[in-house]
N, C-alpha and C positions, 0 to 999 in steps of 0.2 A: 695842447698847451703851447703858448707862444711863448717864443725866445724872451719875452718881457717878463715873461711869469715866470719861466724857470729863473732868471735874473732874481727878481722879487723875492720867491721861495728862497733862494741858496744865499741870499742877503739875510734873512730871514735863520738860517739855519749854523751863520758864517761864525760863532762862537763855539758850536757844536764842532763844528768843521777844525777849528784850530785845536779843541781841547783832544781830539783826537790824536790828533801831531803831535801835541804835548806829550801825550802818552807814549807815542814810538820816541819819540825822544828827537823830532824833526820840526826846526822852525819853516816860514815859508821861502828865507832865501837858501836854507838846506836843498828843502826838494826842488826849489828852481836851480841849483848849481846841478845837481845829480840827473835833471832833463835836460836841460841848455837852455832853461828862460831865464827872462830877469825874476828879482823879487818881484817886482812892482807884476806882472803878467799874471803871478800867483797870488799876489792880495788881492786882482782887481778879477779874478777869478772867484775866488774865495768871497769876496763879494759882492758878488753877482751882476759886475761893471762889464764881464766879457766874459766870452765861452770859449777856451784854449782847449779842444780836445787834448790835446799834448798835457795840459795843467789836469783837468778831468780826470785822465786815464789815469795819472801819479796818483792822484787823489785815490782814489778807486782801488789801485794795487797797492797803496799805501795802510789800507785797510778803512778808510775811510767808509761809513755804509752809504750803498746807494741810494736810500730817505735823505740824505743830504747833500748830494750834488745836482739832483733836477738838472741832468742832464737833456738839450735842448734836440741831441742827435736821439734821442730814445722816445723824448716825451711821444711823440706821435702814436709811436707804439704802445704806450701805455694807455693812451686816449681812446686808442680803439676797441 
């Protein structure tokens, strides 16, 4: 899977993505103060404009599932 597609997908997924938040009780400039990004790094993560390992990983330990982040450092792995 190419970085375009994981992009496309986690676009595709980025309501899911946020209502998850919703639930910990985290907006997106929360979890970018709590890593050290901007908000903007985390929205344009969240949909699917950039792949911020650093944003990713939050997401992820945030409880986030990984059906929704189409993670660009993994997809290979999952392709094979």
């Amino acid at each position: 899977m190419t970085r375009e597609e994981c992009g496309r997908l986690r676009y595709e997924a980025r309501y899911a993505i946020r209502a998850v938040l919703v639930e910990r009780g985290l907006s997106m400039s929360e979890l970018g103060r709590r890593i050290g990004v901007t908000a903007e790094l985390v929205s344009a993560t969240v949909r699917g404009k950039k792949h911020s390992p650093r944003v990713l990983d939050a997401l992820r330990d945030s409880g986030v599932p990984e059906q929704y982040l189409f993670d660009p450092r993994f997809a290979r792995d999952k392709a094979a």
